[in-house]
ROTI-719038 format. One line per 2 residues: their letters; for each residue x, y, z of N, C-alpha, C. Coordinates in steps of 0.02 Angstrom, whole numbers, plus 50000, padded with zeros to 5 digits. Example, Ala and Ser with C-alpha at 12.3 -4.5 7.8 and 13.67 -1.06 7.14 Angstrom:
<nodes>
as> 50660/49716/50390/50615/49775/50390/50660/49835/50390; 50642/49888/50354/50684/49947/50357/50645/50002/50394 $
</nodes>
This chain:
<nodes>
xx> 55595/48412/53190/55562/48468/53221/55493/48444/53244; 55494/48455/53297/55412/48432/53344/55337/48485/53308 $
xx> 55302/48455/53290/55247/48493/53284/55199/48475/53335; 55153/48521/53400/55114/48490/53410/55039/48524/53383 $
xx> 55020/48494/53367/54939/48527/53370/54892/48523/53425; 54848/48588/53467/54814/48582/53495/54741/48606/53471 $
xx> 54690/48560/53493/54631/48590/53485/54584/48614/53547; 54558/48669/53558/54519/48677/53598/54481/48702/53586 $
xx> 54413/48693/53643/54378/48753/53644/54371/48802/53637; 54335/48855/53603/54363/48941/53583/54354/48959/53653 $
xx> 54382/49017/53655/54366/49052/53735/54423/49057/53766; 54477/49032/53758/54541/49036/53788/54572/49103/53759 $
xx> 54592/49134/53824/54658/49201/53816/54693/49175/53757; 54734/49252/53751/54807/49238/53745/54852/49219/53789 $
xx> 54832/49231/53842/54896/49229/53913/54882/49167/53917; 54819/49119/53924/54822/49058/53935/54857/49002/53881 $
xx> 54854/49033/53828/54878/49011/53755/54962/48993/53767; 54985/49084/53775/55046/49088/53801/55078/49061/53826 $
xx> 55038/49022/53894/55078/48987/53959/55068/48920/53941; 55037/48895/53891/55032/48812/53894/55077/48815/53825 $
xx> 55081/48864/53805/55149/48847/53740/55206/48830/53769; 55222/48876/53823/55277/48872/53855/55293/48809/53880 $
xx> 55228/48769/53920/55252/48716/53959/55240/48675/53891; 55193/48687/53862/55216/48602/53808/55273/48616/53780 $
xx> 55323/48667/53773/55381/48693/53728/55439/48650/53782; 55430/48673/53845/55476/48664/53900/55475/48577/53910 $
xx> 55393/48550/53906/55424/48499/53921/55442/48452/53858; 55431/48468/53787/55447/48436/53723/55548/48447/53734 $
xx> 55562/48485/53769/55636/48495/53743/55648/48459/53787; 55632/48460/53868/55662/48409/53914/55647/48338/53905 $
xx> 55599/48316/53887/55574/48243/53832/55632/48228/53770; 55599/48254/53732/55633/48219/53660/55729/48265/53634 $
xx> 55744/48321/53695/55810/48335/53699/55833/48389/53627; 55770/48425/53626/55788/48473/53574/55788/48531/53590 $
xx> 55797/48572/53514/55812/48659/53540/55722/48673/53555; 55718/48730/53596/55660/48770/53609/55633/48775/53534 $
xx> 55690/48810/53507/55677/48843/53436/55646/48775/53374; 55669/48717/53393/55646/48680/53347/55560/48659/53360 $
xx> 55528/48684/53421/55449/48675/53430/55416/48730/53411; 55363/48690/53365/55326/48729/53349/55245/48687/53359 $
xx> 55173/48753/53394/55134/48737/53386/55078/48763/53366; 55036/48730/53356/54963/48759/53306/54927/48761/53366 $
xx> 54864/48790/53399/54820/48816/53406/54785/48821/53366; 54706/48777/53389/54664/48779/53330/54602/48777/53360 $
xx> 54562/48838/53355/54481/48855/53419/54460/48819/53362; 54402/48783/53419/54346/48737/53373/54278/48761/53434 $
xx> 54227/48806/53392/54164/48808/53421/54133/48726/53462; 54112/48726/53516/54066/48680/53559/54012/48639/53502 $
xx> 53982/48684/53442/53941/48673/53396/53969/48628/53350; 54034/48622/53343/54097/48577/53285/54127/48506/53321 $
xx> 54093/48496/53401/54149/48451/53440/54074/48403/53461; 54079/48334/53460/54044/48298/53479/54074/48244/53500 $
xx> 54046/48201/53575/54083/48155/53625/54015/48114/53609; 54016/48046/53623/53954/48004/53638/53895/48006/53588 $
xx> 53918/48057/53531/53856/48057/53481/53817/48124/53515; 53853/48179/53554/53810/48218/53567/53851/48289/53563 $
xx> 53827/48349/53542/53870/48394/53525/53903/48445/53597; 53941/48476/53596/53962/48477/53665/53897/48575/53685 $
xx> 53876/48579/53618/53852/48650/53649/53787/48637/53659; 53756/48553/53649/53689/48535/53667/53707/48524/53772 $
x> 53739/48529/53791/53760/48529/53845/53735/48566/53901 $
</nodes>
């Protein structure tokens, strides 16, 4: 069973949530040849204040 985890930025819909489940769902089954039902994924908001690139935080931005 596929797990994926995503992390993003907080601030995202549900509808946007919704529609990228779908395509990472759609394209994990046409990839690795499984049921819909066997993907499952996490969604996980991480504040700008928790995420740092280059040694710099992304909400010093």
């Amino acid at each position: 069973m596929p797990l994926i985890t995503v992390q993003l930025f907080e601030g995202r819909t549900v509808e946007q949530k919704r529609a990228y489940a779908k395509a990472l769902t759609d394209a994990t089954v046409e990839v690795l040849k499984c049921s819909p039902d066997a993907v499952d994924i996490i969604f996980r908001d991480v504040s700008k204040s928790d995420w740092a690139s280059a040694g710099k935080l992304w909400s010093d931005e």
